[in-house]
mmJSON file of the N, C-alpha and C atoms, coordinates in Angstrom:
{"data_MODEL":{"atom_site":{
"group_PDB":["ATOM","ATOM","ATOM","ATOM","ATOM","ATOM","ATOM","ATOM","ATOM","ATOM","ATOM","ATOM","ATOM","ATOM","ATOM","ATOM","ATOM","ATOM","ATOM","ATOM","ATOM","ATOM","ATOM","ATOM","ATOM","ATOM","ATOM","ATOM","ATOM","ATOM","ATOM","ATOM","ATOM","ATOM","ATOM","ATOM","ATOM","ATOM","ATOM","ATOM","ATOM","ATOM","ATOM","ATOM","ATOM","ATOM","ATOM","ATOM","ATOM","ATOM","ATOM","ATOM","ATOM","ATOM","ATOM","ATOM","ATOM","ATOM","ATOM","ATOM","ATOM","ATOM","ATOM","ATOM","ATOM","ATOM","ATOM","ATOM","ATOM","ATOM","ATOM","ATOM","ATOM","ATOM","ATOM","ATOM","ATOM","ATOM","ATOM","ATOM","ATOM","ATOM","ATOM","ATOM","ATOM","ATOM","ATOM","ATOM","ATOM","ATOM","ATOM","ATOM","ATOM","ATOM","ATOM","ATOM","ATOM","ATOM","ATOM","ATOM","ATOM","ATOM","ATOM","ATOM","ATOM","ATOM","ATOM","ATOM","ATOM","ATOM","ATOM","ATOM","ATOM","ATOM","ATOM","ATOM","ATOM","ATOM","ATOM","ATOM","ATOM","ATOM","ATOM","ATOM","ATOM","ATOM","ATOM","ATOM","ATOM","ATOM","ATOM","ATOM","ATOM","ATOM","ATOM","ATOM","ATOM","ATOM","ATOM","ATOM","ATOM","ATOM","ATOM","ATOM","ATOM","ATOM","ATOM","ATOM","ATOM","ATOM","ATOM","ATOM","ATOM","ATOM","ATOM","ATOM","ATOM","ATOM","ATOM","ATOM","ATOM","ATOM","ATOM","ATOM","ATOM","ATOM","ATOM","ATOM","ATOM","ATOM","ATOM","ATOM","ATOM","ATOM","ATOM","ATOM","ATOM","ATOM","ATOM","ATOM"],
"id":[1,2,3,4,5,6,7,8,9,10,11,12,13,14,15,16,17,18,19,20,21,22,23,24,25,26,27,28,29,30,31,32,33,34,35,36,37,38,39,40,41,42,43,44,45,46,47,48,49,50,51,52,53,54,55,56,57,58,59,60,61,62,63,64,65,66,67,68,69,70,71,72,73,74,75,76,77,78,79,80,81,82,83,84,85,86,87,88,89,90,91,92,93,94,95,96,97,98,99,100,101,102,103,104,105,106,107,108,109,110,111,112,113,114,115,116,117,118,119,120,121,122,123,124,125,126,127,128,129,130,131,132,133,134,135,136,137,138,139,140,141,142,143,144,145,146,147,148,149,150,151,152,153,154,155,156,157,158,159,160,161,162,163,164,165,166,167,168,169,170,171,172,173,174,175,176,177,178,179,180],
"type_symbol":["N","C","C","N","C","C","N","C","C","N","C","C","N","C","C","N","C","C","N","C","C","N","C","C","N","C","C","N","C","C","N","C","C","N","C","C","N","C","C","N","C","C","N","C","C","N","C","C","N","C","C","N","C","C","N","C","C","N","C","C","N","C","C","N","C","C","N","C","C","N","C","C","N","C","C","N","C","C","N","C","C","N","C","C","N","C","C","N","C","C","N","C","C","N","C","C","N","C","C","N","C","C","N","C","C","N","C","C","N","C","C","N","C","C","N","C","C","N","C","C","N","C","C","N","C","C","N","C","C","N","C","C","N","C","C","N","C","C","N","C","C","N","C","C","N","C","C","N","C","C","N","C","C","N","C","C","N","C","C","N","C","C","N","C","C","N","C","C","N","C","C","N","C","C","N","C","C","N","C","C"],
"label_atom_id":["N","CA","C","N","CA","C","N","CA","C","N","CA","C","N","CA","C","N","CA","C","N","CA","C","N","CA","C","N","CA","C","N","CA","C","N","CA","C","N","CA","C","N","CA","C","N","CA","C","N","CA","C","N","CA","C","N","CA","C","N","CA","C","N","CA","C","N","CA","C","N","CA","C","N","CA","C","N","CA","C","N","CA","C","N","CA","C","N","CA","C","N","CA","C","N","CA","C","N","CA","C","N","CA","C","N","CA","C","N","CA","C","N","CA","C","N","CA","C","N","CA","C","N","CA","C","N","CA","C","N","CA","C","N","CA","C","N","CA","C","N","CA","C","N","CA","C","N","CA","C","N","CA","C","N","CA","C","N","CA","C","N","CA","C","N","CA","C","N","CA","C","N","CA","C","N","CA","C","N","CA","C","N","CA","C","N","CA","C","N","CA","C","N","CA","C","N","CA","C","N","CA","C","N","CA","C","N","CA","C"],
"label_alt_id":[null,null,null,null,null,null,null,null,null,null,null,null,null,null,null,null,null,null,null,null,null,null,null,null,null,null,null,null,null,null,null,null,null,null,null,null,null,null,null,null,null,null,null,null,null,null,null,null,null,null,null,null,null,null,null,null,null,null,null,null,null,null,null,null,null,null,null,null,null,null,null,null,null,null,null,null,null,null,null,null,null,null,null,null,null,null,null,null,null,null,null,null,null,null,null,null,null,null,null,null,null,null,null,null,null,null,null,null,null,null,null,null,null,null,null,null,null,null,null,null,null,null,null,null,null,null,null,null,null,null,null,null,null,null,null,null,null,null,null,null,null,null,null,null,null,null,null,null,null,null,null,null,null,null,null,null,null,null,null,null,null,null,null,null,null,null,null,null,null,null,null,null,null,null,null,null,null,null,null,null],
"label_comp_id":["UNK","UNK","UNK","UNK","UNK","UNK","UNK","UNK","UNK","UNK","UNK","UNK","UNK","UNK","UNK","UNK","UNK","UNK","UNK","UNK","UNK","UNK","UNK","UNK","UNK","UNK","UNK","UNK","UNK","UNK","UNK","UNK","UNK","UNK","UNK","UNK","UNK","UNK","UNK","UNK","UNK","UNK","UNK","UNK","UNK","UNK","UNK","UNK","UNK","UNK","UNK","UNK","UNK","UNK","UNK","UNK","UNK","UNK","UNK","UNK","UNK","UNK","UNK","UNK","UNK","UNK","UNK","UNK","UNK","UNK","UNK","UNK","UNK","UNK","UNK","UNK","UNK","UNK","UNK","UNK","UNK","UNK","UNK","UNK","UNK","UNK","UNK","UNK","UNK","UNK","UNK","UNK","UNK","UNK","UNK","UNK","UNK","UNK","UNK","UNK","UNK","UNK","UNK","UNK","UNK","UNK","UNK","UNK","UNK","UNK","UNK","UNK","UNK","UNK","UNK","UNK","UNK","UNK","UNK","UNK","UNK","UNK","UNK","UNK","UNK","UNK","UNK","UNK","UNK","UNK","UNK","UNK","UNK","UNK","UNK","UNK","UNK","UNK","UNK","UNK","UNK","UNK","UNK","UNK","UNK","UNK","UNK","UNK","UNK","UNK","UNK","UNK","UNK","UNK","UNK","UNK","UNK","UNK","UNK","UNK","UNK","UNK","UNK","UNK","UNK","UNK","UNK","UNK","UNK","UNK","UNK","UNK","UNK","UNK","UNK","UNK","UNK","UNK","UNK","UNK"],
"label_asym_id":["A","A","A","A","A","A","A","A","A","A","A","A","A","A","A","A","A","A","A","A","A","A","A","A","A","A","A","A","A","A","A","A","A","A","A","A","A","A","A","A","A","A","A","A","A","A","A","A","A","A","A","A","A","A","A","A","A","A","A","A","A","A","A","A","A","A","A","A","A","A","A","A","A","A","A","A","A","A","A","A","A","A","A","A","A","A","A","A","A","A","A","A","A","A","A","A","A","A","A","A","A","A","A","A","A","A","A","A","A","A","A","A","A","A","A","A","A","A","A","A","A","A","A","A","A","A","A","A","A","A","A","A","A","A","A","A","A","A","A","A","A","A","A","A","A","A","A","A","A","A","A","A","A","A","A","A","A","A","A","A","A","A","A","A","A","A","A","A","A","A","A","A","A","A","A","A","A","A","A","A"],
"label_entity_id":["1","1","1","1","1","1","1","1","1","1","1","1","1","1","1","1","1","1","1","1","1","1","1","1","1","1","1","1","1","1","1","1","1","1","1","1","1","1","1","1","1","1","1","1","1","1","1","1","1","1","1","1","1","1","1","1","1","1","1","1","1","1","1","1","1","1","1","1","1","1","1","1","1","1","1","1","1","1","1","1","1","1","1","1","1","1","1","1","1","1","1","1","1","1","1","1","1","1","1","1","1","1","1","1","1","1","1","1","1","1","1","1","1","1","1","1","1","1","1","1","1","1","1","1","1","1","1","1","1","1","1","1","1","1","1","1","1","1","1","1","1","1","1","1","1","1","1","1","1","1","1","1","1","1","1","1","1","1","1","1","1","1","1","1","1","1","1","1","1","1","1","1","1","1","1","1","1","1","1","1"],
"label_seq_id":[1,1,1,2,2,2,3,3,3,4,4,4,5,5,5,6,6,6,7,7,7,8,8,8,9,9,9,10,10,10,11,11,11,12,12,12,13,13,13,14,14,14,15,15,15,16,16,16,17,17,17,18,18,18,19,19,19,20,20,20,21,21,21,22,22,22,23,23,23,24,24,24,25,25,25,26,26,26,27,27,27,28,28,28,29,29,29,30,30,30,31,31,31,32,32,32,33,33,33,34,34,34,35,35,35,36,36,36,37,37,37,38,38,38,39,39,39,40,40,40,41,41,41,42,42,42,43,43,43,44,44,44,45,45,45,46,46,46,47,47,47,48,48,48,49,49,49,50,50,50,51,51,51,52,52,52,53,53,53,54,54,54,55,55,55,56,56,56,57,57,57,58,58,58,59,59,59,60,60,60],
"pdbx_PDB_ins_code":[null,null,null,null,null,null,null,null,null,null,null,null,null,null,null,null,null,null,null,null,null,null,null,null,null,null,null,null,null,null,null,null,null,null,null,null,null,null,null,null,null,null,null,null,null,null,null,null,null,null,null,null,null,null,null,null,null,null,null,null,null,null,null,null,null,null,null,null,null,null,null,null,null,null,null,null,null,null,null,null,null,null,null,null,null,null,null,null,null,null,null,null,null,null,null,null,null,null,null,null,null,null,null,null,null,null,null,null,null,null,null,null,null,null,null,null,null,null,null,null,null,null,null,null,null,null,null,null,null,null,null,null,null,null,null,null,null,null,null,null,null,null,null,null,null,null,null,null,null,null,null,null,null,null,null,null,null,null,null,null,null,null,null,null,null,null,null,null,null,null,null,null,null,null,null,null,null,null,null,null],
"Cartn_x":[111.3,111.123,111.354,110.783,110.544,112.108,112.232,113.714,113.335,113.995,113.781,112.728,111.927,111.505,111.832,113.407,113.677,114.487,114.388,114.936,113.494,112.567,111.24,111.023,111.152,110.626,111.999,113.01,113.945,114.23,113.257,112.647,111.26,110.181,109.012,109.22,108.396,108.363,107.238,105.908,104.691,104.642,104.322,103.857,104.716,106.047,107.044,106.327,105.337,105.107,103.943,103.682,102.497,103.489,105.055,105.602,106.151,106.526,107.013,106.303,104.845,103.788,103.688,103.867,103.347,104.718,106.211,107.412,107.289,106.67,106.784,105.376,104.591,103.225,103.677,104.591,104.887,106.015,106.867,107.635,106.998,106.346,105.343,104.555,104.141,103.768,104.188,105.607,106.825,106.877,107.169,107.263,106.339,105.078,104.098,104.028,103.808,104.288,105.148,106.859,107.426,107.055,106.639,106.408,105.123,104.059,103.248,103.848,104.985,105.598,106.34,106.715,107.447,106.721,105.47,104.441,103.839,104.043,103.26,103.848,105.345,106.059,105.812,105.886,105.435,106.521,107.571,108.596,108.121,107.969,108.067,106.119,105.69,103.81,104.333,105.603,105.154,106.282,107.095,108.15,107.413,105.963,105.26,104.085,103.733,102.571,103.413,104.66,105.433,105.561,105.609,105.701,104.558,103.537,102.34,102.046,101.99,101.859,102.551,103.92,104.815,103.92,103.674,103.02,102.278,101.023,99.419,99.804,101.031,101.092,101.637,100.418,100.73,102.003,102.982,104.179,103.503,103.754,103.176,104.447],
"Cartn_y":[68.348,68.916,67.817,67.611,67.063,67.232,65.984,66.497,67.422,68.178,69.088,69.942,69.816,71.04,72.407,72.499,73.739,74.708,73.469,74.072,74.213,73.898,74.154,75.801,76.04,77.426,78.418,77.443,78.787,78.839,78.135,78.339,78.805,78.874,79.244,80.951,81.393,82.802,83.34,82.464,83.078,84.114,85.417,86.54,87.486,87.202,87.737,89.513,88.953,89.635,90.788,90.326,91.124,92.042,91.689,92.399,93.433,92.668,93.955,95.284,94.707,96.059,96.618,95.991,97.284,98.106,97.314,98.698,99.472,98.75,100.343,101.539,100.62,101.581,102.495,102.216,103.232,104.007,103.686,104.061,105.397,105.158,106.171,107.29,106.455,107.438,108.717,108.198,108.907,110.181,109.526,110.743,111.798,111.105,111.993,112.932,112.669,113.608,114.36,114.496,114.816,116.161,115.302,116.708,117.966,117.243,118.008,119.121,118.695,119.593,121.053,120.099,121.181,121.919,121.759,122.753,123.075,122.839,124.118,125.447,125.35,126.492,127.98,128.826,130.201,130.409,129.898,130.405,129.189,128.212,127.154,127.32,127.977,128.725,129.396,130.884,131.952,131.322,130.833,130.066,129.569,128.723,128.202,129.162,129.95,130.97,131.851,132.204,132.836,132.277,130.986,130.36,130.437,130.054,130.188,131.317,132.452,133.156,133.921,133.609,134.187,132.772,132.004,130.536,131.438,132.044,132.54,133.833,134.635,136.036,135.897,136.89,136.545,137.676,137.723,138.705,139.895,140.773,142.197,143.071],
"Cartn_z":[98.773,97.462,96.429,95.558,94.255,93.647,92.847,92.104,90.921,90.638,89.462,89.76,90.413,90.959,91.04,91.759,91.432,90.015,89.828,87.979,87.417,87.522,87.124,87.784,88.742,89.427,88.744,88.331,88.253,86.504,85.804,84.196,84.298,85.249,84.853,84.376,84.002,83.649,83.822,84.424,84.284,85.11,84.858,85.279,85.072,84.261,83.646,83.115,82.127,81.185,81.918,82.967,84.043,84.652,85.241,85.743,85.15,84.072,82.679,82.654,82.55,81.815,83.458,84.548,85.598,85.73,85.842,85.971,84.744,83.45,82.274,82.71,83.279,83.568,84.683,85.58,86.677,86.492,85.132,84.639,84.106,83.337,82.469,83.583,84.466,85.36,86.02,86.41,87.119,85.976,84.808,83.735,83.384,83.26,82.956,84.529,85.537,87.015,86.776,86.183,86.242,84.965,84.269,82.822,83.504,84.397,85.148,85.633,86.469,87.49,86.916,85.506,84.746,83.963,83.722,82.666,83.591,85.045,85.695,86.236,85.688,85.914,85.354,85.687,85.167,84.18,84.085,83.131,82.105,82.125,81.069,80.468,80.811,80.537,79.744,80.243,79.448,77.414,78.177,77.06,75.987,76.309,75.433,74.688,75.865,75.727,74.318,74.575,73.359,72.257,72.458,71.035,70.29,71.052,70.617,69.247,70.439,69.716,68.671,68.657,67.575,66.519,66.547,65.848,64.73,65.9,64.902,64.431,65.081,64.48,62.657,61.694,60.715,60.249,59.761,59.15,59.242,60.275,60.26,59.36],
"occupancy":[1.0,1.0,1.0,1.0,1.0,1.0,1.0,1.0,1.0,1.0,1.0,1.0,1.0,1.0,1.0,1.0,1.0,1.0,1.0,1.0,1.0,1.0,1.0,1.0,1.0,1.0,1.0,1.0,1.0,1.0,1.0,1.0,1.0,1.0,1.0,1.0,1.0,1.0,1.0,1.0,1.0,1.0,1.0,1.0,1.0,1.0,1.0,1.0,1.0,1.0,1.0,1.0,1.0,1.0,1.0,1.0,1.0,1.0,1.0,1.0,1.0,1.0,1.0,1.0,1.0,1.0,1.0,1.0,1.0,1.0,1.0,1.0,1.0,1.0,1.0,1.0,1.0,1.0,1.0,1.0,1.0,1.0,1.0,1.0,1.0,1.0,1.0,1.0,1.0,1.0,1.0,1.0,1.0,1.0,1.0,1.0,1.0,1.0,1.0,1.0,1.0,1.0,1.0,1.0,1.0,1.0,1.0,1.0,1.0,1.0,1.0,1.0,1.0,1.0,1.0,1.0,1.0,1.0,1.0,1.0,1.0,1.0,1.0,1.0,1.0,1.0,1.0,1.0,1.0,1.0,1.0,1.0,1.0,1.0,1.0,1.0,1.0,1.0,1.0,1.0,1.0,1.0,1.0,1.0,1.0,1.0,1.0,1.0,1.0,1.0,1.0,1.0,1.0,1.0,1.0,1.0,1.0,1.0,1.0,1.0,1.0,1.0,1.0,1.0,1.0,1.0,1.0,1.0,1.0,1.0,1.0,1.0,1.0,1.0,1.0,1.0,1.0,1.0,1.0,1.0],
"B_iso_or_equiv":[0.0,0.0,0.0,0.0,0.0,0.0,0.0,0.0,0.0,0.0,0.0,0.0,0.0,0.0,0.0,0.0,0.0,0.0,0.0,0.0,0.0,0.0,0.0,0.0,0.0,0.0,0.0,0.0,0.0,0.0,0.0,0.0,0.0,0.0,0.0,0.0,0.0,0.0,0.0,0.0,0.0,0.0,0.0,0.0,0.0,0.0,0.0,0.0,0.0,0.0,0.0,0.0,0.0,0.0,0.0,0.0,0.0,0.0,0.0,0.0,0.0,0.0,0.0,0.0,0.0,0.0,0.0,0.0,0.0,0.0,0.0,0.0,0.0,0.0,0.0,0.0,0.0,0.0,0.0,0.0,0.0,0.0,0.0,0.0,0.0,0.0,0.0,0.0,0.0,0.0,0.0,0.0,0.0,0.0,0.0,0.0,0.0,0.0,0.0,0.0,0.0,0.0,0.0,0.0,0.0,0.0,0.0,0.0,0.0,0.0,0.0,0.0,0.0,0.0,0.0,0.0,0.0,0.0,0.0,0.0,0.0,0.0,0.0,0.0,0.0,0.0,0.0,0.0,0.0,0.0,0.0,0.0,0.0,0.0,0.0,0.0,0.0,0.0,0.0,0.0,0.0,0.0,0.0,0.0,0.0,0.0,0.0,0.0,0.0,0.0,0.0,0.0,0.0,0.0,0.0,0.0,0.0,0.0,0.0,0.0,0.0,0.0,0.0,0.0,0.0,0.0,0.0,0.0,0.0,0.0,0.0,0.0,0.0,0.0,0.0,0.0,0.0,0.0,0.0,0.0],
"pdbx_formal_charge":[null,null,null,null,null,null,null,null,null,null,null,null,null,null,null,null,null,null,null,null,null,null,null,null,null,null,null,null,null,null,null,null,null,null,null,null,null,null,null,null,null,null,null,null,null,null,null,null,null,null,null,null,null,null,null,null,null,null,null,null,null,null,null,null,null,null,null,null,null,null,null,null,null,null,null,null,null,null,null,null,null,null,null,null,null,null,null,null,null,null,null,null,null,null,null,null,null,null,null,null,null,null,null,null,null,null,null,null,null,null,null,null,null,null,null,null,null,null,null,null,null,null,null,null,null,null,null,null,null,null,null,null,null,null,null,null,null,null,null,null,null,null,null,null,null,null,null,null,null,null,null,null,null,null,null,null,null,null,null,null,null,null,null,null,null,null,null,null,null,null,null,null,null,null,null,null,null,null,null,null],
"auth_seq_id":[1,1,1,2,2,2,3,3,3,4,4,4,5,5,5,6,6,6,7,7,7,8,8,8,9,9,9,10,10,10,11,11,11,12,12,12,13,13,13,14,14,14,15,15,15,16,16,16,17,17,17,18,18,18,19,19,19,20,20,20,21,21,21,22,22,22,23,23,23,24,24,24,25,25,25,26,26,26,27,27,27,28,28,28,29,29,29,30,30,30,31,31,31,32,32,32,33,33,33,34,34,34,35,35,35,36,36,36,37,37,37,38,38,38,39,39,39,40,40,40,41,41,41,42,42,42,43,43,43,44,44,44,45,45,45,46,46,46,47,47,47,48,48,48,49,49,49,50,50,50,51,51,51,52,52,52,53,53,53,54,54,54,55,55,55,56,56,56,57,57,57,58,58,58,59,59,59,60,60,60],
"auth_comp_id":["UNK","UNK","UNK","UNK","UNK","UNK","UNK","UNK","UNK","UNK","UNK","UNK","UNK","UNK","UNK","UNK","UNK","UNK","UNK","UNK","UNK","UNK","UNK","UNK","UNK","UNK","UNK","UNK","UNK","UNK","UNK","UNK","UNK","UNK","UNK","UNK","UNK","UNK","UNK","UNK","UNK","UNK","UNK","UNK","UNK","UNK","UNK","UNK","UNK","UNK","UNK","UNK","UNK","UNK","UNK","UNK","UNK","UNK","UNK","UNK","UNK","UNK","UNK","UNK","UNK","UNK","UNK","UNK","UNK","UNK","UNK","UNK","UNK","UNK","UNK","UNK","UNK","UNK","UNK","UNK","UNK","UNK","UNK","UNK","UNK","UNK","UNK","UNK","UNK","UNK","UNK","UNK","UNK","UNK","UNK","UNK","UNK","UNK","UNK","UNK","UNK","UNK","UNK","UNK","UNK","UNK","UNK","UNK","UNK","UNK","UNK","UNK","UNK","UNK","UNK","UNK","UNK","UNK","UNK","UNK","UNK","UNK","UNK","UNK","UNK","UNK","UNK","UNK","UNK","UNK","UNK","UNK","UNK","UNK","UNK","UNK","UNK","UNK","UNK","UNK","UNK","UNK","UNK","UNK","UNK","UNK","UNK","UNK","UNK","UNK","UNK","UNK","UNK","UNK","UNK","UNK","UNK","UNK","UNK","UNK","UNK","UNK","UNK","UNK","UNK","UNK","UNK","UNK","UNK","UNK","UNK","UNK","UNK","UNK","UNK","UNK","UNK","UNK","UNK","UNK"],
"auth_asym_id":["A","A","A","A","A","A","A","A","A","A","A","A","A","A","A","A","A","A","A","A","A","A","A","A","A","A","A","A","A","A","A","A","A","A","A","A","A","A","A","A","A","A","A","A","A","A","A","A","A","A","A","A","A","A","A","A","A","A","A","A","A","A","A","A","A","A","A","A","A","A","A","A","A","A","A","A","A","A","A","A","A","A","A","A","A","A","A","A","A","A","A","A","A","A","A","A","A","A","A","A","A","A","A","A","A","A","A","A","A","A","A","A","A","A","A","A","A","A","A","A","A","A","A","A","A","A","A","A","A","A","A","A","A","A","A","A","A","A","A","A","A","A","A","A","A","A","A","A","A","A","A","A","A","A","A","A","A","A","A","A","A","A","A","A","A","A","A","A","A","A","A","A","A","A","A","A","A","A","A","A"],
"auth_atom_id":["N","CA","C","N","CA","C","N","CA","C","N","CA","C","N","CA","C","N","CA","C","N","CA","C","N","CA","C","N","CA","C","N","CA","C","N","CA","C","N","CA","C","N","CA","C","N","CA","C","N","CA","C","N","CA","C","N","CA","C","N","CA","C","N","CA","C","N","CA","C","N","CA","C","N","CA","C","N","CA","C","N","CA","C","N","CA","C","N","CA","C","N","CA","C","N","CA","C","N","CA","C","N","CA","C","N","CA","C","N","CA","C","N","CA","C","N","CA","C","N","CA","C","N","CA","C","N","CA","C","N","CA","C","N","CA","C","N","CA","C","N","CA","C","N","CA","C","N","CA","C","N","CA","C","N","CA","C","N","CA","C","N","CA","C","N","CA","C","N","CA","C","N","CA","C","N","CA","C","N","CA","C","N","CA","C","N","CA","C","N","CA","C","N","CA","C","N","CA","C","N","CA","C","N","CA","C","N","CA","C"],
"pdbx_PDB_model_num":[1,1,1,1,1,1,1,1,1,1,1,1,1,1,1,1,1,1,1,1,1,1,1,1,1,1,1,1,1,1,1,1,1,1,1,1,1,1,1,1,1,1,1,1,1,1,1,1,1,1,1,1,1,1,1,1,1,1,1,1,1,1,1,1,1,1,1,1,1,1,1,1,1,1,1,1,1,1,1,1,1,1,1,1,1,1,1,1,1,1,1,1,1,1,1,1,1,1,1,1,1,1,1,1,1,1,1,1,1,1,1,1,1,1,1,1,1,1,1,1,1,1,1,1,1,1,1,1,1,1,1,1,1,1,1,1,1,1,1,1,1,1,1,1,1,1,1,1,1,1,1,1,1,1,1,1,1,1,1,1,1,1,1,1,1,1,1,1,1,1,1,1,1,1,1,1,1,1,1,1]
}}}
């Protein structure tokens, strides 16, 4: 090995910024799955389905 060589590999950073954006992209992923799982619940449908509509109902 080259002198300084390995202080060169243990300052490079290239692909730093590639690794960054794929753990936030699978980060994001995990979440958006996770919010799936939970809006496909029949209780968390009708929770929203209620809001909804108390939303458009005008003051009877």
């Amino acid at each position: 090995m080259r002198p300084g060589l390995g202080r060169t590999l243990l300052t490079d950073d290239t692909g730093a910024a590639t690794a960054e954006y794929a753990i936030a992209t699978m980060a994001a992923v995990g979440f958006a799955s996770l919010l799936v799982v939970i809006m496909r619940s029949d209780e968390v449908r009708g929770i929203l389905t209620d809001m909804v509509r108390a939303a458009l109902t005008v003051g009877v």
